[in-house]
Structure formats: C-alpha cells, structure tokens
C-alpha positions as YAML, in Angstrom:
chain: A
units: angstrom
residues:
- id: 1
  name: UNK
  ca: [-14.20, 25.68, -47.24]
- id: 2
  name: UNK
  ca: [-10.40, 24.22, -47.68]
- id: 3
  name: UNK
  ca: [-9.74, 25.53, -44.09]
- id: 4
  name: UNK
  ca: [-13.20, 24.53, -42.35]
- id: 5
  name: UNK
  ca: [-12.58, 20.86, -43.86]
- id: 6
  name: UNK
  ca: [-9.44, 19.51, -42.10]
- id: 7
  name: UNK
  ca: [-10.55, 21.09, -38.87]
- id: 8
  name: UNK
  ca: [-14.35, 19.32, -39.15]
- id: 9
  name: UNK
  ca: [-11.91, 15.75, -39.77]
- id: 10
  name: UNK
  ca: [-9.65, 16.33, -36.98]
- id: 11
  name: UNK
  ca: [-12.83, 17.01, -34.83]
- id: 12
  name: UNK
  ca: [-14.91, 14.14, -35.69]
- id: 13
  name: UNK
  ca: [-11.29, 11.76, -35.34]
- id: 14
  name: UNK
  ca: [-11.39, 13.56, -31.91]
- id: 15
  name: UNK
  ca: [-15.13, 12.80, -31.33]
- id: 16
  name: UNK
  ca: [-14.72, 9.20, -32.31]
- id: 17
  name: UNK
  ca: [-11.49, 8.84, -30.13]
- id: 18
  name: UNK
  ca: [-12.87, 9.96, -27.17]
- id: 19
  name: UNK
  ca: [-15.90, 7.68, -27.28]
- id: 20
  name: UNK
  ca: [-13.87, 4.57, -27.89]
- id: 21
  name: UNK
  ca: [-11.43, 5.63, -24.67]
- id: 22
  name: UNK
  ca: [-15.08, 6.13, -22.86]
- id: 23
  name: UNK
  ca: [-16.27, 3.19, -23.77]
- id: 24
  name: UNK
  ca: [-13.34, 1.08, -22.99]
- id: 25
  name: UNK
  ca: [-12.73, 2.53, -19.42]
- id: 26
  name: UNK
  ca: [-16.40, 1.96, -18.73]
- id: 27
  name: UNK
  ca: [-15.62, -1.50, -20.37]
- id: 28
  name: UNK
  ca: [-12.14, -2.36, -17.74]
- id: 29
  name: UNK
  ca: [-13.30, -0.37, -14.91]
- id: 30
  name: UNK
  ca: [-14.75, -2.97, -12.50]
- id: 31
  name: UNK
  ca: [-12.97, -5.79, -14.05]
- id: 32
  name: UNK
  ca: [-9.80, -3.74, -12.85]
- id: 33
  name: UNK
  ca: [-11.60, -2.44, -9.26]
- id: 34
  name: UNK
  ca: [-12.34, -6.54, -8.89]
- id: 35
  name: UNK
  ca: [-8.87, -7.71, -9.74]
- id: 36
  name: UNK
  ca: [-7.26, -4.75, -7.37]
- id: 37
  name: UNK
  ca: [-9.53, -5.91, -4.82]
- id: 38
  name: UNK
  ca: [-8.27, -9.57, -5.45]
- id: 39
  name: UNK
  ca: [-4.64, -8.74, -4.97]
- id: 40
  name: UNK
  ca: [-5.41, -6.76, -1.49]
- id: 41
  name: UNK
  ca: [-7.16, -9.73, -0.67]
- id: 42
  name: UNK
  ca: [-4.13, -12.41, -1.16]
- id: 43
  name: UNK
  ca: [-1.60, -9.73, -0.06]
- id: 44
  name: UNK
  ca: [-3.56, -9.73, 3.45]
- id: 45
  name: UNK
  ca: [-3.97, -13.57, 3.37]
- id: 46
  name: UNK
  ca: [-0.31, -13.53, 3.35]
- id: 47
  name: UNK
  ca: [0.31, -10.99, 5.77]
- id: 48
  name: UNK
  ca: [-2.18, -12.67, 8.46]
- id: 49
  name: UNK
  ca: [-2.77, -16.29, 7.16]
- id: 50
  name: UNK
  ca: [-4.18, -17.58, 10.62]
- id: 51
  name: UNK
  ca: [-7.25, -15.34, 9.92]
- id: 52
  name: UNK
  ca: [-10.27, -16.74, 7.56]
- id: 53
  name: UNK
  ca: [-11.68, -13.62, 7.14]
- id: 54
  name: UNK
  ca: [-10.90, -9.67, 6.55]
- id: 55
  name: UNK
  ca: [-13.36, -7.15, 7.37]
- id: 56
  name: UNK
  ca: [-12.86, -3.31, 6.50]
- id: 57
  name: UNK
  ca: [-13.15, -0.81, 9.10]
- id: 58
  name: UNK
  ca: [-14.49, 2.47, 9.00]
- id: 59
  name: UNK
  ca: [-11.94, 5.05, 8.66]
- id: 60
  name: UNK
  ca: [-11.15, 7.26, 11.67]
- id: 61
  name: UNK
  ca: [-8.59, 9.98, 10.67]
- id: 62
  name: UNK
  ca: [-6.48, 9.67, 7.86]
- id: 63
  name: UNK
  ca: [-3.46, 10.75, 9.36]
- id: 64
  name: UNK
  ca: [-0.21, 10.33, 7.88]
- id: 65
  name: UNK
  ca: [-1.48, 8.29, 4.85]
- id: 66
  name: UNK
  ca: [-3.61, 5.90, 6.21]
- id: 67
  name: UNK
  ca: [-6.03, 4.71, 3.72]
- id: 68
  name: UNK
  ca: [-7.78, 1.59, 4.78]
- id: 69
  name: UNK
  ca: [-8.23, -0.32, 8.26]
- id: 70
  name: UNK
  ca: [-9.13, -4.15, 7.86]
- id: 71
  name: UNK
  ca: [-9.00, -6.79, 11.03]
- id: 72
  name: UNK
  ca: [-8.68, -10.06, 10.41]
- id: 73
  name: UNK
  ca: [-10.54, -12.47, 12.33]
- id: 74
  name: UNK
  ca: [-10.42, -16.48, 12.73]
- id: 75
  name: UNK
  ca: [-12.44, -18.38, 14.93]
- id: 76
  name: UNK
  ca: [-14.67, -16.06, 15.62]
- id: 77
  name: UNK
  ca: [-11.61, -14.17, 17.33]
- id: 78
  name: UNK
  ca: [-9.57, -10.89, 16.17]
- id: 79
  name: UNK
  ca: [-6.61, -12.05, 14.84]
- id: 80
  name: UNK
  ca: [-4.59, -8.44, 14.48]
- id: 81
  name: UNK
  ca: [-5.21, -5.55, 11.65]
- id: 82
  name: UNK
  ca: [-4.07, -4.85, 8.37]
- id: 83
  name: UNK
  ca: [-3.53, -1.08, 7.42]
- id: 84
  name: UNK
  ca: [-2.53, 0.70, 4.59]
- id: 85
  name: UNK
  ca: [-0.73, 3.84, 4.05]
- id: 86
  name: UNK
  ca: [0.68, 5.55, 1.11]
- id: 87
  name: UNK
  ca: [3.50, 7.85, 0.99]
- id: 88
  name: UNK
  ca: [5.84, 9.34, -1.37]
- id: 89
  name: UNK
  ca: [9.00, 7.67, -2.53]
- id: 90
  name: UNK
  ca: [11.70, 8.37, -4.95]
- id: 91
  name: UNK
  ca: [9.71, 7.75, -7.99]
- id: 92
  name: UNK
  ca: [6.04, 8.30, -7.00]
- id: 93
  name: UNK
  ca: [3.39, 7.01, -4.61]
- id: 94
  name: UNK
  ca: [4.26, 3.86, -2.77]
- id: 95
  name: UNK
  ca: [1.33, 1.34, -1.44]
- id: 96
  name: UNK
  ca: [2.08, -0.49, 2.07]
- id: 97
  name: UNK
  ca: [0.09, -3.14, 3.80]
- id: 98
  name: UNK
  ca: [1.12, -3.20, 7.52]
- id: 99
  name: UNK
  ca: [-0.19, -6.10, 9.62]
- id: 100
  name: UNK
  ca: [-0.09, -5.99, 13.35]
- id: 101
  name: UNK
  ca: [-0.90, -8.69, 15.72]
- id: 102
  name: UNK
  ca: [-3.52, -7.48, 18.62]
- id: 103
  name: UNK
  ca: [-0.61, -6.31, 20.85]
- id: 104
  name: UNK
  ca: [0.87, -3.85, 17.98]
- id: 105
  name: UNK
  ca: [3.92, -5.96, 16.82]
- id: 106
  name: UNK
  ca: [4.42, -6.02, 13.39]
- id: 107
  name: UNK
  ca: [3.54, -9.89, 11.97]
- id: 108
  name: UNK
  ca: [4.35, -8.73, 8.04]
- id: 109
  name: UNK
  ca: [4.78, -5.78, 5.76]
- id: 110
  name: UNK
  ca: [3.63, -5.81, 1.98]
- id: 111
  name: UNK
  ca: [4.75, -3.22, -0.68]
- id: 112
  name: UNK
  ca: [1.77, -3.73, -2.88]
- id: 113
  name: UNK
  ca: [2.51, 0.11, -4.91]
- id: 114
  name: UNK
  ca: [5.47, 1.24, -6.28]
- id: 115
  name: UNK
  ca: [6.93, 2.96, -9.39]
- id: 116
  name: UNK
  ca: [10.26, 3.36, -8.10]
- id: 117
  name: UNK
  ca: [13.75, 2.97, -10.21]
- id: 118
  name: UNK
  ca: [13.41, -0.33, -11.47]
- id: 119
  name: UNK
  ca: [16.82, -2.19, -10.66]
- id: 120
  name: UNK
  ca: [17.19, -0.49, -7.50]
- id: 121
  name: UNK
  ca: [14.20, 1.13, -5.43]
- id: 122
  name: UNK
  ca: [12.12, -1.12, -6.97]
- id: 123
  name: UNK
  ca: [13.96, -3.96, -4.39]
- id: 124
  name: UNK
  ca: [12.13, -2.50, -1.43]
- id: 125
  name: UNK
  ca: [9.25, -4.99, -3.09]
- id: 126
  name: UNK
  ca: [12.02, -8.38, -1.65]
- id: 127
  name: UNK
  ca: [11.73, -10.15, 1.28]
- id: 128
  name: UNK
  ca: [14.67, -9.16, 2.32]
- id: 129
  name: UNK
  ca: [13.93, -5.56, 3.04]
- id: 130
  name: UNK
  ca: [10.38, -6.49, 3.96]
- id: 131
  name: UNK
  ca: [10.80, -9.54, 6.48]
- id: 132
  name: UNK
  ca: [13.59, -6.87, 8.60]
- id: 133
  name: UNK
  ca: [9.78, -5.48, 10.00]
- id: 134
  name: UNK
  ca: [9.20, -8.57, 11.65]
- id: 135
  name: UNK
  ca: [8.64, -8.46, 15.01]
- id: 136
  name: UNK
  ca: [9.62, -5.03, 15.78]
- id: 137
  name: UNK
  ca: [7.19, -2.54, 17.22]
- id: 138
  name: UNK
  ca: [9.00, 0.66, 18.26]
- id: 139
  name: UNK
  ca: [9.40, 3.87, 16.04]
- id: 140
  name: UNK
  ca: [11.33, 2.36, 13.47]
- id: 141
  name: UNK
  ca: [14.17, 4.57, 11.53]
- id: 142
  name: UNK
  ca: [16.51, 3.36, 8.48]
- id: 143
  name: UNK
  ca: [20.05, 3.06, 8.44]
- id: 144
  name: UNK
  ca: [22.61, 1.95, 6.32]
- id: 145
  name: UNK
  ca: [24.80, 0.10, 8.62]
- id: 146
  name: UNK
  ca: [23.47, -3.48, 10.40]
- id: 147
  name: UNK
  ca: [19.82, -2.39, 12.04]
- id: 148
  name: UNK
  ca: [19.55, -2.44, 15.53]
- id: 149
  name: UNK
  ca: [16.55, -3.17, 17.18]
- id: 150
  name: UNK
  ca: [14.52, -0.21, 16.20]
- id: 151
  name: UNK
  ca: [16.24, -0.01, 12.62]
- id: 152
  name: UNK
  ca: [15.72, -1.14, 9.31]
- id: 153
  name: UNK
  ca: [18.80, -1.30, 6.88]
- id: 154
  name: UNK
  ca: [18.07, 1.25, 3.69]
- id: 155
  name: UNK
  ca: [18.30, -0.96, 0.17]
- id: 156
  name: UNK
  ca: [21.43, 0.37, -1.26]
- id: 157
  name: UNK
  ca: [21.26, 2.95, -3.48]
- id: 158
  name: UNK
  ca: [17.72, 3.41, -2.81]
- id: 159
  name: UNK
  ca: [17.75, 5.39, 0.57]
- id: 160
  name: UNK
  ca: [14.68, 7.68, -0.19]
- id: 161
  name: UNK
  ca: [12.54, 4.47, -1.54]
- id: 162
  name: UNK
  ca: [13.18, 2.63, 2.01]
- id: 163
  name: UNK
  ca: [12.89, 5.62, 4.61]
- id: 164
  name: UNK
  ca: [9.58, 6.04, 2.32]
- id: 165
  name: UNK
  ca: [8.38, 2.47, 3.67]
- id: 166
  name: UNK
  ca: [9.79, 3.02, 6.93]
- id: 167
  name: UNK
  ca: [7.90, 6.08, 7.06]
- id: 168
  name: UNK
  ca: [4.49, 4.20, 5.92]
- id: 169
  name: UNK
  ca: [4.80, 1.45, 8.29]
- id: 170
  name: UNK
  ca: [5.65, 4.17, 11.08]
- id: 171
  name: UNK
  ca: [2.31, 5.90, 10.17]
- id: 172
  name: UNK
  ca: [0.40, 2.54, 10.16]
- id: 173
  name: UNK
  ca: [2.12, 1.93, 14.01]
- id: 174
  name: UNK
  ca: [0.65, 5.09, 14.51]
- id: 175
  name: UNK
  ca: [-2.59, 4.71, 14.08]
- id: 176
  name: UNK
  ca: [-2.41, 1.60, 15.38]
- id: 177
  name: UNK
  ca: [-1.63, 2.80, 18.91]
- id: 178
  name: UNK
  ca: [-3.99, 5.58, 18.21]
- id: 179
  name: UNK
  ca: [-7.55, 4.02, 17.56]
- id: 180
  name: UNK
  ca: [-6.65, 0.12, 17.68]
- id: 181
  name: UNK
  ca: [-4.78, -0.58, 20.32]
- id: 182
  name: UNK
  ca: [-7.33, -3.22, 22.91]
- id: 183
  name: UNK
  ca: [-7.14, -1.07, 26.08]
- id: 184
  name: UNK
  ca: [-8.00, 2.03, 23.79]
- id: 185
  name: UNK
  ca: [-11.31, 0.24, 22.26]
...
C-alpha cells in the first residue's frame, strides 16, 4: 500500500492537470484564432490600403510554401493579391505576407512570423529590409553588398534569416505568375 499510494497522487495530480490545460485551450482557442485573424487582417490593410475589402481564395497548389491566396478589391475592382508563404529561417518557421499589384510587382512585404535571434535576425521584421521589395518583380536574390535591381541586401549577421524571406517572397512571385497572373485567368 506505501508504494500504490504516491503513484495513485501523482496520477490524480496528472488527471487534474491535464483537464485544467484542456479546459483552458478550449477556453483561448478562438479568442486566439480571432485575434490571429485580426492581425492578418491589419497586416493586409497595410500592405494594400487602396482596397476595402480582402477575400480568400481557394488554394491551388501549395507549392513552395504558399499557404493562403487573398485579393483585395476596392470599388468593386481587383486591387492586386496578398499571399502568404512560410519557409524556414535560422531559428524556425518564418510567416510572409507578399502583396502584388495586378501586374505582379511587388506593392509591400510583411514578416508577420518569426522566431529568429532576437537582436539580429529578428531585424528582417524593419522597414528597412522590408520596403527594399518595393517595386521589384524579377527573381529576387540577397546580397551583401548595395542590391541591384533584382537584389535585396542580407541584414547583417543574419544572412540565412533574409535569403529565408527572399526565398518566401520568391515563392509568392511564383505562384503569382503561375495561377494569378490576368492573361492566365
């Protein structure tokens, strides 16, 4: 009976610990899904502000990371698309909201997932590494010298973390070409 006793406490503690996490994921859950949703939602507001409203496409391939498909529209007009891809960087999955204008130039990029080295890949998240998509619509590569016109300069010391972006927005262009592109439709 000494022996059976400390394992019966440990279970029920066990037991009772597993309901309360149940019960509080059940509890967060959509508060969470409704407050990731919310974020999206501003994050593509700021990539495409001209357009009043976002609608989500249906998926076509997920190739190279491509998660969602949204076009924004305003005045009853398509405004251009927002896609997101996800890739790996240095220190995990990074989230990227690509927005391209109907003729597949790149209006805005968004970095709206990272866990990268705080201090230093986390700086692919400034304006300054995202506003160098602006405009560009080619195959885009990183360097770490001044960017030409199909380049993107690499954050320093974080090399991986921007060819990881790079990479996403690449994929994004992609697909773009692929399935969205007007004289493809």
């Amino acid at each position: 009976m000494k022996i059976i006793r400390p394992g019966l406490i440990l279970f029920c503690i066990t037991v009772a610990a597993v309901f309360f996490l149940s019960v509080t994921y059940n509890a967060t859950k959509e508060p969470i899904r409704l407050q990731r949703q919310k974020d999206k939602n501003a994050a593509m507001a700021r990539l495409l502000p001209e357009a009043t409203e976002f609608f989500d496409e249906e998926l076509i391939e997920n190739s190279g990371g491509v998660t969602e498909v949204s076009t924004g529209y305003g005045d009853g007009l398509t405004l251009g698309y927002i896609i997101r891809t996800e890739t790996n960087g240095y220190g995990g999955v990074i989230g990227v909201l690509s927005a391209f204008d109907t003729n597949g130039t790149i209006i805005g990029v968004s970095v709206t997932e990272s866990s990268e080295t705080p201090g230093v890949g986390d700086k692919i998240l400034n304006a300054a590494f995202t506003g160098q998509f602006e405009n560009k619509s080619a195959a885009l590569n990183v360097t770490g010298r001044l960017p030409g016109d199909d380049e993107i300069q690499a954050v320093t010391g974080a090399t991986v973390s921007s060819g990881a972006v790079v990479g996403a927005v690449n994929a994004a262009a992609e697909y773009f070409d692929i399935y969205l592109k007007e004289d493809k439709r």
